[in-house]
C-alpha positions as a Markdown table, in Angstrom:
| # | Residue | x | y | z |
|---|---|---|---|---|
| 1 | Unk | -51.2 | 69.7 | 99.0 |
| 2 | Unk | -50.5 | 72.5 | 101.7 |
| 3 | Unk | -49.9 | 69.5 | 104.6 |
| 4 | Unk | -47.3 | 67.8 | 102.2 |
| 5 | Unk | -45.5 | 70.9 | 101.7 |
| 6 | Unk | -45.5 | 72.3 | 104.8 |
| 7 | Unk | -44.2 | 68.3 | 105.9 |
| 8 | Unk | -41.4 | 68.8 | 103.1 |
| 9 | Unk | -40.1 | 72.8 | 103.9 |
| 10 | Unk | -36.6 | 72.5 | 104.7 |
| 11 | Unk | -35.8 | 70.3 | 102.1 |
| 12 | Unk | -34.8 | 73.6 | 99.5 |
| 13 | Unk | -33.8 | 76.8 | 100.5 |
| 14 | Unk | -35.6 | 78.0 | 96.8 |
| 15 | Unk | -38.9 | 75.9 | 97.5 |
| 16 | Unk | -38.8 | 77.4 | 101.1 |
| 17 | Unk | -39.0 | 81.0 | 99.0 |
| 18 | Unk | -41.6 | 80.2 | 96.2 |
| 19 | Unk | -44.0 | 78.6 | 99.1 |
| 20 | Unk | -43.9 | 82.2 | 101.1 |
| 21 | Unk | -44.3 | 83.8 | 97.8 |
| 22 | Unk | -41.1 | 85.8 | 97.1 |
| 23 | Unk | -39.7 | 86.2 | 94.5 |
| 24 | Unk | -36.9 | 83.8 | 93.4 |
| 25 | Unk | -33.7 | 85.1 | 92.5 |
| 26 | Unk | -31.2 | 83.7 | 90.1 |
| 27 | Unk | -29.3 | 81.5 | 92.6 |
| 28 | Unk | -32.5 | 80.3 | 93.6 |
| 29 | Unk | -33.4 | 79.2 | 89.7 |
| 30 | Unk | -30.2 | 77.3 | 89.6 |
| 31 | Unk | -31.0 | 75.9 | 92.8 |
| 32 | Unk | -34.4 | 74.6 | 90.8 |
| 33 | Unk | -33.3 | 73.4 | 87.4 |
| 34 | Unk | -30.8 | 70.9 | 89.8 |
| 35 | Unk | -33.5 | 70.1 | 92.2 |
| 36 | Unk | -34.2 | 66.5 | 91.9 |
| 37 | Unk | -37.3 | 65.8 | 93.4 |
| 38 | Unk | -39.7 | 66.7 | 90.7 |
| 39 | Unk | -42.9 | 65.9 | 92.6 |
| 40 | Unk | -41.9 | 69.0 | 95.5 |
| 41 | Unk | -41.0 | 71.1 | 92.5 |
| 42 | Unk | -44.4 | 70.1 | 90.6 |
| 43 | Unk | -46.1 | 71.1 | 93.6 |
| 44 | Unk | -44.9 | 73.9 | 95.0 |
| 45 | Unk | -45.9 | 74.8 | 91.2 |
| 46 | Unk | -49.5 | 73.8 | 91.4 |
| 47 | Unk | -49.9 | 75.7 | 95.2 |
| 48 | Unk | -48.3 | 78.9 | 93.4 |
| 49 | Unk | -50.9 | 78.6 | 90.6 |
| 50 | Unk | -53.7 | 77.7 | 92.9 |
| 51 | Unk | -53.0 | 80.9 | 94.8 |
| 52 | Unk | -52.6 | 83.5 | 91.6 |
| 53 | Unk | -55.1 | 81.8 | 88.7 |
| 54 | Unk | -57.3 | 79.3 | 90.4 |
| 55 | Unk | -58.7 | 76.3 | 89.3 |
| 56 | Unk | -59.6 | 77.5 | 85.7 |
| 57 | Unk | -57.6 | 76.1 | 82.4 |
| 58 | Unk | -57.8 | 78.9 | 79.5 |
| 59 | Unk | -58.0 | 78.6 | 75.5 |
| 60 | Unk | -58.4 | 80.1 | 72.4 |
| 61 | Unk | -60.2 | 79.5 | 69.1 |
| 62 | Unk | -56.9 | 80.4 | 67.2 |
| 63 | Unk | -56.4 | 79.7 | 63.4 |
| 64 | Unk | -52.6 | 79.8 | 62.8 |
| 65 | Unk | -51.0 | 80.6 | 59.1 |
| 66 | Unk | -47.5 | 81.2 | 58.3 |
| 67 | Unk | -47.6 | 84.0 | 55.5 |
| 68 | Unk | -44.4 | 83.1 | 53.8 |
| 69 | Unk | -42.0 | 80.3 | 54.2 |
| 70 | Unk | -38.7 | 82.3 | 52.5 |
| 71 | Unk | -36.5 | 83.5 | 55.1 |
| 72 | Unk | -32.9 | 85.4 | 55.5 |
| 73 | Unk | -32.0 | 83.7 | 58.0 |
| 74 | Unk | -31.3 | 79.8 | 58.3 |
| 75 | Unk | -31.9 | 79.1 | 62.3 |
| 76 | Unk | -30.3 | 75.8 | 63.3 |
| 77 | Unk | -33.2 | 75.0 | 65.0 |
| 78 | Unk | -36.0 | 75.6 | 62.6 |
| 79 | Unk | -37.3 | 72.7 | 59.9 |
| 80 | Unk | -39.3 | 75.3 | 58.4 |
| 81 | Unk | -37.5 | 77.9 | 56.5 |
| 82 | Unk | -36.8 | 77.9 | 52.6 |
| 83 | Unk | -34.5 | 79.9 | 50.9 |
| 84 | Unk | -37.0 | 80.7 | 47.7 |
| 85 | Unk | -35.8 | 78.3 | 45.2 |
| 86 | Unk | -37.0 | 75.4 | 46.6 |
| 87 | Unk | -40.5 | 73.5 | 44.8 |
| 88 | Unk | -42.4 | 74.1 | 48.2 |
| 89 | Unk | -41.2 | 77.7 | 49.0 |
| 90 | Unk | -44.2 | 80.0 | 49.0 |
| 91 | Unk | -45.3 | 83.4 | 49.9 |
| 92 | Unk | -49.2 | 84.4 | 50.3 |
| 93 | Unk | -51.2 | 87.5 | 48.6 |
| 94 | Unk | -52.9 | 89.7 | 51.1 |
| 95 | Unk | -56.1 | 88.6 | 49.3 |
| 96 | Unk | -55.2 | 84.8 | 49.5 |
| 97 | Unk | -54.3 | 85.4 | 53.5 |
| 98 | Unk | -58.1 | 86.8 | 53.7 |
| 99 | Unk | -59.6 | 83.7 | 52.0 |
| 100 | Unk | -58.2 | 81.7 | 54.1 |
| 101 | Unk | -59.1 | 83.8 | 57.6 |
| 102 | Unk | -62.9 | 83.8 | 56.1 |
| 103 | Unk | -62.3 | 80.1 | 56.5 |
| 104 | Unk | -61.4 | 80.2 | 60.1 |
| 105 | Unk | -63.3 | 82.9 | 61.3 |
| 106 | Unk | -66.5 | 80.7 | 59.6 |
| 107 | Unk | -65.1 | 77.8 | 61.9 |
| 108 | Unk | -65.3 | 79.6 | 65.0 |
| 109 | Unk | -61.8 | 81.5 | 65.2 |
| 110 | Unk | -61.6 | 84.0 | 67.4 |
| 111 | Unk | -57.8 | 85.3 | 66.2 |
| 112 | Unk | -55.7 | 84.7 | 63.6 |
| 113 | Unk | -51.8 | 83.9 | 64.8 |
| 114 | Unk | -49.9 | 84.9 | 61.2 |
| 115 | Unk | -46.4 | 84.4 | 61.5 |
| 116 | Unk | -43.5 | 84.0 | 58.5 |
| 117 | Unk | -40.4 | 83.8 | 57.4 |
| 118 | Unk | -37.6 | 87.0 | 57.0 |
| 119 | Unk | -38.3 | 87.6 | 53.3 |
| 120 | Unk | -36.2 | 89.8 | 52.0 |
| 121 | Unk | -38.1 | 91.5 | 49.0 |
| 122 | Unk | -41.2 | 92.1 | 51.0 |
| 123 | Unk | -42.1 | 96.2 | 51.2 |
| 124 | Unk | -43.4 | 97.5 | 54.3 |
| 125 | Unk | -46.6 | 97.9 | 52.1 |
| 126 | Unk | -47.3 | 94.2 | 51.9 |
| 127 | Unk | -47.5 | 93.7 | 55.7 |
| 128 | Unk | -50.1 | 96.5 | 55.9 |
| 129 | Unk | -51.9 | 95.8 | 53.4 |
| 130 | Unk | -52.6 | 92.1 | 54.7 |
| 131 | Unk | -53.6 | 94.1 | 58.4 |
| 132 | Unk | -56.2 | 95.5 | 55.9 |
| 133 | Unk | -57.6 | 93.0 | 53.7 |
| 134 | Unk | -57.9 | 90.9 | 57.3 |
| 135 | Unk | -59.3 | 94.1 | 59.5 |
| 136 | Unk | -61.8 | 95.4 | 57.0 |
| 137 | Unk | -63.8 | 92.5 | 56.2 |
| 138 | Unk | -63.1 | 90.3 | 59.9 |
| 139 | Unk | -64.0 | 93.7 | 62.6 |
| 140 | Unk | -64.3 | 91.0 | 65.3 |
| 141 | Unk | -61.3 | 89.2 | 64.7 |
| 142 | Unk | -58.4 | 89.4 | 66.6 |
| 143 | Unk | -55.0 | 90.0 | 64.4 |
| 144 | Unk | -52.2 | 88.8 | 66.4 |
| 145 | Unk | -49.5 | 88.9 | 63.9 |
| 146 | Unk | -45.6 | 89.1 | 63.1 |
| 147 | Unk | -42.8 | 88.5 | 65.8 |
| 148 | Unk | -40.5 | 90.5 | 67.4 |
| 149 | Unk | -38.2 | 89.3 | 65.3 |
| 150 | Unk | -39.6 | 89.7 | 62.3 |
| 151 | Unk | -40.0 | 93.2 | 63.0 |
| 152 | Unk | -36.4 | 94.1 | 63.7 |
| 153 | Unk | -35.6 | 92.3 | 60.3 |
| 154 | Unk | -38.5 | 94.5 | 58.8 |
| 155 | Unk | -36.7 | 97.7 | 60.0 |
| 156 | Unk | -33.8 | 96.9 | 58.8 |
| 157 | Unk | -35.1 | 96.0 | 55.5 |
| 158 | Unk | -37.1 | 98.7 | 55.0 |
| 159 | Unk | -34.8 | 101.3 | 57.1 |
| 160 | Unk | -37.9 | 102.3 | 59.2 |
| 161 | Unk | -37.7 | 102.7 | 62.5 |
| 162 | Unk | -39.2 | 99.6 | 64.8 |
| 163 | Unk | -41.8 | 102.5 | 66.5 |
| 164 | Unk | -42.4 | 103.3 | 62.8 |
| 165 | Unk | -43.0 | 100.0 | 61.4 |
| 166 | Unk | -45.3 | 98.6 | 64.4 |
| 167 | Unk | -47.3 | 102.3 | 64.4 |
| 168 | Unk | -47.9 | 102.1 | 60.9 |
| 169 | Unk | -49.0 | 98.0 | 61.7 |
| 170 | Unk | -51.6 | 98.7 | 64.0 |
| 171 | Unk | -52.7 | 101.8 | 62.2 |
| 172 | Unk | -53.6 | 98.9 | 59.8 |
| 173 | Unk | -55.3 | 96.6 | 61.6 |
| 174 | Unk | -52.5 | 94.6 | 63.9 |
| 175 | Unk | -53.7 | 93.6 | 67.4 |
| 176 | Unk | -51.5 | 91.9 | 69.2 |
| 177 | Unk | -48.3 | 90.3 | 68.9 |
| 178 | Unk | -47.1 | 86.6 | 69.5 |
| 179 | Unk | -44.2 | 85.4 | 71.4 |
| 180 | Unk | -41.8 | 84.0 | 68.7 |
| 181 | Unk | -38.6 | 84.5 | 68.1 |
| 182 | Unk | -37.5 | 84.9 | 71.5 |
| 183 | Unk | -35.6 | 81.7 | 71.7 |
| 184 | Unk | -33.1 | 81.8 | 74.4 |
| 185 | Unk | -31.5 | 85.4 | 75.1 |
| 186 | Unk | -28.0 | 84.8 | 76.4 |
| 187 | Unk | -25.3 | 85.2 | 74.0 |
| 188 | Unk | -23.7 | 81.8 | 74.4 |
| 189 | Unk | -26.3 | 79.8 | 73.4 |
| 190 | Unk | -28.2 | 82.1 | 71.1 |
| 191 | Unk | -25.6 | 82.5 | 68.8 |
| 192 | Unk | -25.6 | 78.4 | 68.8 |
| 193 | Unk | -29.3 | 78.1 | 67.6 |
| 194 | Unk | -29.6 | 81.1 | 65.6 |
| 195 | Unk | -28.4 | 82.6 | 62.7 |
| 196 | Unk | -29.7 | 85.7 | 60.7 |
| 197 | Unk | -31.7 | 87.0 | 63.3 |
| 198 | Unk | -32.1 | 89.9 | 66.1 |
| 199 | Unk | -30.1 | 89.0 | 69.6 |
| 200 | Unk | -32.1 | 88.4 | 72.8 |
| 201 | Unk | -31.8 | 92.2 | 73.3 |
| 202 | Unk | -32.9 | 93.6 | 70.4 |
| 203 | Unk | -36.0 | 91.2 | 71.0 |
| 204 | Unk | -36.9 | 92.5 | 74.1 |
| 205 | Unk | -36.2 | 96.0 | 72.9 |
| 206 | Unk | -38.6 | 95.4 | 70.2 |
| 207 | Unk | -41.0 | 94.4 | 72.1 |
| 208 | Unk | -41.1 | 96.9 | 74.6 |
| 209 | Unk | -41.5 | 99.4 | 72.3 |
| 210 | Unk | -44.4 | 97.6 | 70.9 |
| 211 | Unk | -45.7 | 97.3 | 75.1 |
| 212 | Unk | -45.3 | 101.2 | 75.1 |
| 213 | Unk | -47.1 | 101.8 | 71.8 |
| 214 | Unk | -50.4 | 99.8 | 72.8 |
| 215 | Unk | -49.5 | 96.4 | 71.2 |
| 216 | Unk | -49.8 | 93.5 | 74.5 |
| 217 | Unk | -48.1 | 89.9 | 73.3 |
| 218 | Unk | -47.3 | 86.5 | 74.2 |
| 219 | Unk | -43.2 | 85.5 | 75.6 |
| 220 | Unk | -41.7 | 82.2 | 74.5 |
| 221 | Unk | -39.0 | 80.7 | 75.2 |
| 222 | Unk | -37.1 | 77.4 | 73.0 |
| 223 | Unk | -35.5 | 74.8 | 75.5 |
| 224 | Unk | -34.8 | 70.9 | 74.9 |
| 225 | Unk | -32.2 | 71.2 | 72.6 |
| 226 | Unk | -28.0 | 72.2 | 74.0 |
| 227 | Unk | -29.1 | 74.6 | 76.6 |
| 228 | Unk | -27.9 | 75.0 | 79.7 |
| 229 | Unk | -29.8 | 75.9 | 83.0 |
| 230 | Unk | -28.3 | 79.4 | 83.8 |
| 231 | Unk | -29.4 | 80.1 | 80.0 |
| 232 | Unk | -33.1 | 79.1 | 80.7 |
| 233 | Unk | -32.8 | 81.2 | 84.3 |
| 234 | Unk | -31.4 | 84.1 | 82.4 |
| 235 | Unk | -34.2 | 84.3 | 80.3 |
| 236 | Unk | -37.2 | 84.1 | 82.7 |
| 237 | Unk | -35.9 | 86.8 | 84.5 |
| 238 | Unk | -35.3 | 88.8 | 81.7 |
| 239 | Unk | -39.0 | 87.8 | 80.8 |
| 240 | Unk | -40.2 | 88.9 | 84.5 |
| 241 | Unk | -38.0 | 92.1 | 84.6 |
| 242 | Unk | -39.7 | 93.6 | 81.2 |
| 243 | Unk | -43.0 | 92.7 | 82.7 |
| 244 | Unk | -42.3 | 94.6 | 85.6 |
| 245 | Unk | -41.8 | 97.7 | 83.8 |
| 246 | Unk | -44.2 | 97.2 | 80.8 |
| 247 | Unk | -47.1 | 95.2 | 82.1 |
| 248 | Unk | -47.5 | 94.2 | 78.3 |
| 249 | Unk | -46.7 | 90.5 | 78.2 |
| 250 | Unk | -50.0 | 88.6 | 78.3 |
| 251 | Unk | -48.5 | 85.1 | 78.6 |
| 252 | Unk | -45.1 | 83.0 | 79.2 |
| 253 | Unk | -45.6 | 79.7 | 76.5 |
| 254 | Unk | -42.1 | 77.2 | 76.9 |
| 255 | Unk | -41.5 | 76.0 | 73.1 |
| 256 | Unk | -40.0 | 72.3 | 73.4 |
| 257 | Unk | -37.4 | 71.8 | 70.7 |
| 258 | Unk | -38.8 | 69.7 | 68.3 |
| 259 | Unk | -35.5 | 67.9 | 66.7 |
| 260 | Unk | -36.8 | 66.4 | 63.1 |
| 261 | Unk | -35.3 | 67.8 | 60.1 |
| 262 | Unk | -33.3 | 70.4 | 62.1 |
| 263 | Unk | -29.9 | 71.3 | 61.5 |
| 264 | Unk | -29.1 | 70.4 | 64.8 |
| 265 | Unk | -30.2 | 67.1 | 64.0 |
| 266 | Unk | -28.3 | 66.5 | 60.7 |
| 267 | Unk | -25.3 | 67.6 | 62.6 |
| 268 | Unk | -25.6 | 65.1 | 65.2 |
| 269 | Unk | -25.5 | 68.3 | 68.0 |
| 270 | Unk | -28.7 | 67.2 | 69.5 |
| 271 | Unk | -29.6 | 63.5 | 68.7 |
| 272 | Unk | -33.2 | 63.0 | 70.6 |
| 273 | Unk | -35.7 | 65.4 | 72.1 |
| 274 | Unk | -35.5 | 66.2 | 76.0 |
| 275 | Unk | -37.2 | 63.9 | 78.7 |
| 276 | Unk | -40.8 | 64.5 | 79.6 |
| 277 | Unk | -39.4 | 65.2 | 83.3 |
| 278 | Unk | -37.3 | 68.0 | 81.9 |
| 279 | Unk | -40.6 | 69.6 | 79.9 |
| 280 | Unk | -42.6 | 69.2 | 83.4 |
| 281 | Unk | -39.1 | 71.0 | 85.1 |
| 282 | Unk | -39.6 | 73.8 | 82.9 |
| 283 | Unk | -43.4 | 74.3 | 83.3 |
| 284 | Unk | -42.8 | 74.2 | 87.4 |
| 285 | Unk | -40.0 | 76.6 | 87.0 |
| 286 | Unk | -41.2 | 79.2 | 84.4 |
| 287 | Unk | -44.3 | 79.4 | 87.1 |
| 288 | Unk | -41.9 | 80.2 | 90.1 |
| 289 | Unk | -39.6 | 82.2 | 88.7 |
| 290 | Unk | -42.6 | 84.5 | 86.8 |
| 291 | Unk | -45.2 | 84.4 | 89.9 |
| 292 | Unk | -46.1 | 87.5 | 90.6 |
| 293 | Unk | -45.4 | 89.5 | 87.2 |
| 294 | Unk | -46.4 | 87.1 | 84.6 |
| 295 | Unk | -49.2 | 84.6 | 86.0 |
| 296 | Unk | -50.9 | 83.1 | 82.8 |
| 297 | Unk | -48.3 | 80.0 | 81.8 |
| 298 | Unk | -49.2 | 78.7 | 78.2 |
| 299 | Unk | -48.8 | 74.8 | 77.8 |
| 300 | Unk | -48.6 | 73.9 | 74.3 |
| 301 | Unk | -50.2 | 70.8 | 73.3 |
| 302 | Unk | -49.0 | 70.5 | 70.3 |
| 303 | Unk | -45.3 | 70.2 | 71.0 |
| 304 | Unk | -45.9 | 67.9 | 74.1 |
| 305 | Unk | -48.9 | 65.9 | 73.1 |
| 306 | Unk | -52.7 | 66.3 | 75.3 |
| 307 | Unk | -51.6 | 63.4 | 77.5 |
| 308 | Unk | -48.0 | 65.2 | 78.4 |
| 309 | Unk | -50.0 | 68.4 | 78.7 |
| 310 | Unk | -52.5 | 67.8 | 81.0 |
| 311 | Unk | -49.3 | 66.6 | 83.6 |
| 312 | Unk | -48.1 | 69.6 | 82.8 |
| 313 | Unk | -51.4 | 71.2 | 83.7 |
| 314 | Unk | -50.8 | 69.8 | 87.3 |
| 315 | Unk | -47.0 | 71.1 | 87.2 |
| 316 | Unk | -48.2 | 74.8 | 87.0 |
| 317 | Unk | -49.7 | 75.1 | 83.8 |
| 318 | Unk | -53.2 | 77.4 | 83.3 |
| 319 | Unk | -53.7 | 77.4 | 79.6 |
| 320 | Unk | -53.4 | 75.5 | 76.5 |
| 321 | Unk | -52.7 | 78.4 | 74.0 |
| 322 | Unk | -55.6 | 77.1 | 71.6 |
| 323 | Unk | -57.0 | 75.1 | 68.9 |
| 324 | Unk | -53.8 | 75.5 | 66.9 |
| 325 | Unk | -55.5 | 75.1 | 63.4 |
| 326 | Unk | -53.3 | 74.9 | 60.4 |
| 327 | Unk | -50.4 | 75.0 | 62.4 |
| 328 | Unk | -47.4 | 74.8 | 59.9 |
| 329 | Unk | -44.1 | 74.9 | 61.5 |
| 330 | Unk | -44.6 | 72.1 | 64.1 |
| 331 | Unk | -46.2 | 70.2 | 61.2 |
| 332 | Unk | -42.8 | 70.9 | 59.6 |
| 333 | Unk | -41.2 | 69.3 | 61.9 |
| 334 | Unk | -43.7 | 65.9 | 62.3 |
| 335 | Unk | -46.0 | 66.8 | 65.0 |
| 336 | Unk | -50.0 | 66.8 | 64.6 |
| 337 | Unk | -51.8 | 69.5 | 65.2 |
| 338 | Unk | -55.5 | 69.3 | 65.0 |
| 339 | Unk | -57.9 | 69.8 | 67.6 |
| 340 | Unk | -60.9 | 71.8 | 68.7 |
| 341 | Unk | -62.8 | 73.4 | 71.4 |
| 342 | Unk | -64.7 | 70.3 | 72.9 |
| 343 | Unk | -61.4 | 68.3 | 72.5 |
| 344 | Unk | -59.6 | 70.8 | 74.5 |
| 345 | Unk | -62.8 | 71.1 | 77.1 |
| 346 | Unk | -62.6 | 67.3 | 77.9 |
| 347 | Unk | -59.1 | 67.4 | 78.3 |
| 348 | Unk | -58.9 | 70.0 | 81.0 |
| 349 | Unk | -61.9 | 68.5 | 82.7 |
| 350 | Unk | -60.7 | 64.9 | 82.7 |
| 351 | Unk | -58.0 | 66.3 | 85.1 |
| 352 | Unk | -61.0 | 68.0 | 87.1 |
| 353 | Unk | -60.2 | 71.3 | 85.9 |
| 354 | Unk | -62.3 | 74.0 | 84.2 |
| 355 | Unk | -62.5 | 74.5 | 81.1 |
| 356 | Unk | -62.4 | 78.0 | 79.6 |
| 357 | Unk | -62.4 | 79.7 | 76.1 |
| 358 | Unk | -60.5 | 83.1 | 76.5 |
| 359 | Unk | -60.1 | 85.6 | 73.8 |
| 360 | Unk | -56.5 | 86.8 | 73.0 |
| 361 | Unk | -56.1 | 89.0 | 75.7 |
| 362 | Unk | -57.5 | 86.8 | 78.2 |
| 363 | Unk | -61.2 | 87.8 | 78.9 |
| 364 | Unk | -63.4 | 84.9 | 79.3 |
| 365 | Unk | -66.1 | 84.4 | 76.8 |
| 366 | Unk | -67.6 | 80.5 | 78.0 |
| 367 | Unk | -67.6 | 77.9 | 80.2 |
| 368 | Unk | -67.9 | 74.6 | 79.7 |
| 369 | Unk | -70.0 | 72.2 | 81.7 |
């Protein structure tokens, strides 16, 4: 791969960069997302995550449950949300949410990803008593819970402060956080695919003070839908600049836009999903553009398929996020979800990879053979 390269420098004054390991710049990300040879981008990718991961292809045991389905806000994008009326609106008790994390942990979980809606007659009390119920029966569990997002609608709800809320959180039990709710951060296209919800800077204000109180999470970021490239540039660097200062982001996962039952789809605004060449763009480029401050890139099977992901595995990807069970809101949407450990091990290894089972904060607890 180096001879090709080396036989192919010149061609981008961007690639040229990312080969010597600087860091790219925003000209240099727009430069990228109109590159058109896909194969140099792909791997100038794969050398860059040679050189900072290696050859290893990380994964959890993760048992995902979405809390509550009722939510404030009514995101054009999202095929989940309910407004409370409907027949399959729901909410959880905190002893129902422990039930079924008894379940998972019994399976093999090693974390439980709980995520939900912006429900807006919810106390503060509920959220901490779930951290509880979870934390006081499941020690070894990881809780890895509630989005950015979903605490800046808690604060202003409640009329706590955000270091208040996420104190008073892991004071009960919480973790970690995941990476949801990001979406894209600029303005122009955030106010597009969102409604109800924190702006991009309120997320990452959120979420560093979540960095600075202890609490490490995942970054996401939704593309494949009416974004445009300095939107999706403007947000890795964001991603990369918070990183910098917090050091609390444990890894970037791309979200492809999945289109069924969306508003965006009823509306006609988006009318099929992005090209598989666009996903494997985005996976080169949110390597490049993070090498050096974020270096674990999530590929998430479950949106893209195992066959999509493991190209994207050779694009610059180094993990799979996990075994996604009970995942709700891609189910919500028409994708299948289902897999396991062994199914994940023979996928990274089929591509000659190796197969690792991480915790949440990316210590390695086996190897498979």
């Amino acid at each position: 791969m180096g001879f090709m390269l080396e036989s192919m420098i010149g061609k981008s004054a961007a690639i040229d960069r990312a080969v010597a390991g600087e860091e790219l710049t925003f000209d240099d990300g727009m430069e990228l997302m109109n590159y058109e040879n896909i194969h140099m981008l792909g791997a100038t990718a794969e050398l860059t995550r040679q050189k900072l991961v290696g050859d290893d292809v990380t994964f959890t045991a993760s048992y995902y449950m979405n809390y509550t389905n009722v939510c404030a806000a009514s995101c054009q994008m999202c095929a989940f949300y309910r407004k409370g009326d409907e027949d399959d609106a729901y909410t959880l008790s905190p002893e129902e949410i422990e039930k079924r994390v008894s379940s998972a942990e019994q399976l093999g979980a090693t974390e439980v990803h709980i995520v939900g809606g912006f429900h807006p007659d919810l106390p503060l009390d509920y959220y901490e008593e779930m951290m509880k119920a979870i934390k006081q029966k499941h020690k070894n569990l990881t809780i890895k819970a509630f989005t950015a997002a979903e605490i800046f609608y808690l604060s202003k709800l409640t009329k706590n402060s955000i270091k208040e809320i996420l104190t008073r959180l892991k004071n009960a039990g919480l973790d970690s956080m995941p990476g949801g709710g990001a979406e894209l951060f600029h303005p122009e296209i955030r106010n597009k695919i969102v409604r109800g919800k924190c702006t991009g800077q309120e997320w990452l204000d959120t979420i560093e003070i979540a960095h600075n109180l202890g609490i490490k999470s995942n970054a996401t970021m939704l593309y494949g839908h009416i974004e445009k490239p300095e939107h999706v540039i403007d947000h890795l660097i964001k991603i990369r600049e918070l990183q910098k200062r917090t050091k609390g982001f444990l890894t970037f996962i791309p979200l492809k836009f999945s289109l069924d039952n969306t508003e965006l789809e009823n509306e006609h605004k988006v009318t099929q999903e992005c090209s598989s060449l666009y996903d494997l763009k985005i996976i080169a480029l949110s390597r490049l553009m993070l090498a050096g401050a974020l270096n674990n890139i999530s590929v998430y099977w479950v949106a893209y398929g195992k066959k999509l992901a493991q190209v994207a595995l050779c694009n610059g990807g180094s993990d799979l996020v996990g075994t996604a069970f009970s995942e709700e809101i891609y189910r919500a949407a028409g994708k299948p979800t289902n897999s396991s450990l062994i199914e994940l091990s023979n996928l990274v290894k089929e591509i000659k990879r190796n197969p690792v089972q991480r915790n949440t904060f990316f210590d390695q607890i086996q190897h498979f053979k």
